[in-house]
Every structure is written in structure tokens, then in C-alpha cells.
C-alpha positions as CSV (number, residue, x, y, z in Angstrom):
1,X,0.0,0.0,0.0
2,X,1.0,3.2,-1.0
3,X,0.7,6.7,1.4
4,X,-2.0,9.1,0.7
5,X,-2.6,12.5,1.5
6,X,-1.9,13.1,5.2
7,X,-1.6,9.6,5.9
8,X,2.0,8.1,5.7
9,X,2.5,3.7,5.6
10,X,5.3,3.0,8.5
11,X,6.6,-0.9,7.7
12,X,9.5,-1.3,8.7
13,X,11.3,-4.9,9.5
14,X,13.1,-3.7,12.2
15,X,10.5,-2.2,14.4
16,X,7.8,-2.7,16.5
17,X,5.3,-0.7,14.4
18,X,3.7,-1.0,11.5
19,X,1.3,1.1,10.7
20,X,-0.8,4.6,9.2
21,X,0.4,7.8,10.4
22,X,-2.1,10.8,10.1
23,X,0.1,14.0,10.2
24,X,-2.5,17.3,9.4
25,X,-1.1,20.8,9.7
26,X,-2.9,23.7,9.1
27,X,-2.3,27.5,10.4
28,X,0.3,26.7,12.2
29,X,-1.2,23.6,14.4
30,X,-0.1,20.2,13.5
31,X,-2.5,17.1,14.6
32,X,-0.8,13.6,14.4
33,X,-2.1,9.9,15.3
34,X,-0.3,6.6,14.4
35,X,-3.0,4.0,13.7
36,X,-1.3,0.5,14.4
37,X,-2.4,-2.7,11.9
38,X,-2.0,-4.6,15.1
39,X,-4.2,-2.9,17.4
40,X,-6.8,-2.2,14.6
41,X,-6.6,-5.9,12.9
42,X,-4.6,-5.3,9.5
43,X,-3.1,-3.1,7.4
44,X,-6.9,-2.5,5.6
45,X,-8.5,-1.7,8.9
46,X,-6.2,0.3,10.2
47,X,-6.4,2.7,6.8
48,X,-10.2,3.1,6.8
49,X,-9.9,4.0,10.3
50,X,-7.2,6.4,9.8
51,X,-9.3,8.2,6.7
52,X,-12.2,8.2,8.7
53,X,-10.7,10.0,11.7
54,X,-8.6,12.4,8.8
55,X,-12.1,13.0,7.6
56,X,-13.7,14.4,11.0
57,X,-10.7,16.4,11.3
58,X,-10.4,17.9,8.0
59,X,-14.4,18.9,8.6
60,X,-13.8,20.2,11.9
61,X,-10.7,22.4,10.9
62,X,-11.8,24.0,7.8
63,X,-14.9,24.9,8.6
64,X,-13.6,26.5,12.2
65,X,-12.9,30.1,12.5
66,X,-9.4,31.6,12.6
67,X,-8.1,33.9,15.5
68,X,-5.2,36.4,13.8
69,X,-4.7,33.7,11.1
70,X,-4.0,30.9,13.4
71,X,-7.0,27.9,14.8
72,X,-8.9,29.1,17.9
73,X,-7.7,27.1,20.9
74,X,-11.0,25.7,21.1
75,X,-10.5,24.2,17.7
76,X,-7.5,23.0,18.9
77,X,-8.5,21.3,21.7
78,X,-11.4,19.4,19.8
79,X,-9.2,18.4,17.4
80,X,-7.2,16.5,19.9
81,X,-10.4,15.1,21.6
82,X,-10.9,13.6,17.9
83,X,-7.4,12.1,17.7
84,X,-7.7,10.8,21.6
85,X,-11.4,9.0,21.1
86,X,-9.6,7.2,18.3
């Protein structure tokens, strides 16, 4: 599998994960989550997880408003209530 947009494939022989990476930055904030194939079942799983979840927070952060050209930390601190409920 190839990466996507935002979402980076971590297989690597040597270590101990292997995985989807979801790496969003926008104004100046960066949101990241590593979704493991282990925990989530396979390298399939943990990909449609990963979308979804890059999905919410794409929706979330582009349709917040901006505070001097940077996210509100409200935004902010949904944005990582998304990434932790995942």
C-alpha cells in the first residue's frame, strides 16, 4: 500500500510498528495519530480508520474560525479530543 494524502505507511522490519500515520497541519497547528495494523486488525483496517478520523478532522478544521490567522484554541482542543477518542 502506498501513502495518501496526510496519511504516511510505517513498515518497517526492524521495528515494533507498523502502521498509518495521520500527520494534518494547518495554520500553524499540527495534529498527528499513528493507527497501528495490530491494534486495529490489518493493514486495511487500520487505513479506513485512519481516513475516517482524517475526515472528521479535516471537517472540523476548515470549517472553524481563525483567530489572527491561526486555529482558535477551542479548535485545537477538539481536534485532539478527535485524535484521543480514536
Amino acid at each position: 500500500m502506498k501513502s495518501r494524502k496526510n496519511l504516511t505507511r510505517f513498515t518497517y522490519e526492524t521495528a515494533a510498528f507498523e502502521g498509518w500515520r495521520l500527520c494534518l497541519s494547518r495554520d500553524g497547528t499540527t495534529f498527528t495519530k499513528y493507527f497501528s495494523d495490530k491494534f486495529y486488525g490489518g493493514p486495511r483496517k487500520s487505513l479506513k480508520e485512519a481516513e475516517r478520523v482524517k475526515e472528521t478532522l479535516i471537517k472540523l478544521v476548515d470549517n472553524s474560525c481563525r483567530v489572527n490567522g491561526k486555529l482558535s484554541k477551542v479548535t485545537i482542543l477538539k481536534g485532539q479530543m478527535i485524535l484521543e477518542n480514536y
